[in-house]
C-alpha positions in Angstrom: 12.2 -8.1 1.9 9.7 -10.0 2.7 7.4 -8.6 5.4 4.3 -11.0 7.0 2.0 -9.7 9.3 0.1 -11.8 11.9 -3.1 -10.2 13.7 -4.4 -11.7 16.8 -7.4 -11.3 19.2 -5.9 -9.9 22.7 -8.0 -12.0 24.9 -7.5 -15.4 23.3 -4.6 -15.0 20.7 -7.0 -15.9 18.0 -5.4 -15.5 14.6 -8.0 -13.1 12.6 -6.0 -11.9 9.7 -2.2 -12.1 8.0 -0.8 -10.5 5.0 2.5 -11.1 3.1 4.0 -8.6 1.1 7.1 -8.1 -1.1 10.0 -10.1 -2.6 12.8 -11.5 -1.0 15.1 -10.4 -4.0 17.2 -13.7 -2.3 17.8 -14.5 -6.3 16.6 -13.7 -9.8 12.8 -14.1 -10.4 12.5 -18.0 -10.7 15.3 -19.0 -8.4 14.6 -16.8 -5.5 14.1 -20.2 -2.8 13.0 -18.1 -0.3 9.9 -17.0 -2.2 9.3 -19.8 -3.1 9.3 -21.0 0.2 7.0 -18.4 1.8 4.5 -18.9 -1.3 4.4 -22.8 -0.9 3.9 -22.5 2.7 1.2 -19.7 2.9 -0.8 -20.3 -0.4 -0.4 -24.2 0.7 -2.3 -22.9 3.9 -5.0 -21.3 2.6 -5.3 -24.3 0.1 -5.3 -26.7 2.9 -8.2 -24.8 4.5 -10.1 -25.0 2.4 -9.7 -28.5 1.0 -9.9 -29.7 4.8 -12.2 -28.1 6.4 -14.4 -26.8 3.8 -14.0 -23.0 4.8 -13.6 -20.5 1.7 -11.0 -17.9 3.6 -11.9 -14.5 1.8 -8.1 -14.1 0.6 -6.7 -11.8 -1.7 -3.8 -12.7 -3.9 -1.7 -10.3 -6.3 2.3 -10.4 -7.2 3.8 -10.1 -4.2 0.9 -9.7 -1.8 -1.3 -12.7 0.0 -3.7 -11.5 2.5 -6.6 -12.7 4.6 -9.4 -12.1 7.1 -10.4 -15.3 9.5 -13.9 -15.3 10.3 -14.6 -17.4 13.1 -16.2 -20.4 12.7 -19.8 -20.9 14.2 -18.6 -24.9 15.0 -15.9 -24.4 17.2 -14.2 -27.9 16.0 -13.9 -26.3 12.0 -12.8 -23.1 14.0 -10.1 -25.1 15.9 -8.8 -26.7 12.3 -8.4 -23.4 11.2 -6.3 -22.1 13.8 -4.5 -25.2 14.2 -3.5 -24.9 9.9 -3.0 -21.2 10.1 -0.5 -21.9 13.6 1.0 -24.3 11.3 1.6 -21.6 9.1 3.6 -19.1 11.5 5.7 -21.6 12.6 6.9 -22.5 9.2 7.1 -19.0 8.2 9.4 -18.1 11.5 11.4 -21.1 10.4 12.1 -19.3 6.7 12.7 -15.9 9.1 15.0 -17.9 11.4 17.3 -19.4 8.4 16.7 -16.3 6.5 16.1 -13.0 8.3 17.6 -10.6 6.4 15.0 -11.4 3.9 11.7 -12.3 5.7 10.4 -10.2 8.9 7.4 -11.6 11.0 5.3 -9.1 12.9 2.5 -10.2 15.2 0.2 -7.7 15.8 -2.4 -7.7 18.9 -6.0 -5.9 18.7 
């Protein structure tokens, strides 16, 4: 299964971190779609980040595991981009969960 993890600030539902971890084991390695899915949509994420907005998100990346801190940005108009991309992100993740929930959980978490 696939678990993703969502962290928000209490006191304005800020996003400030999300990990991904595990495999979907939907199909054999290769033609597991929903993998395939999750990875497209949250390494496209970071990707699009960082191509738009010019912020390098401190991610980490191994077999199975995407994470990442979200340091606010000083200008609040980058910062907004950000959260707008990263909402984008949730929301096409809780799609996958929707079609596919026995194999991808979302958790939000808030601190």
């Amino acid at each position: 299964m696939i678990s993703v993890t969502i962290e928000r600030r209490a006191t304005d539902r800020r996003i400030v971190s999300f990990a991904i971890s595990g495999h979907a084991k939907y199909a054999d390695r290769g033609k597991d779609i929903i993998c395939a899915g999750v990875s497209a949509v949250s390494v496209g994420t970071v990707n699009a980040i960082e191509a738009l907005t010019k912020v390098k998100l401190p991610a980490s990346m191994k077999n199975g595991w995407l994470s990442s801190d979200i340091t606010e940005q000083s200008d609040k108009e980058t910062d907004d981009k950000v959260q707008l991309l990263l909402e984008s992100m949730v929301v096409m993740l809780g799609n996958i969960a929707q079609s596919y929930g026995k194999f991808v959980v979302i958790h939000e978490q808030l601190l």
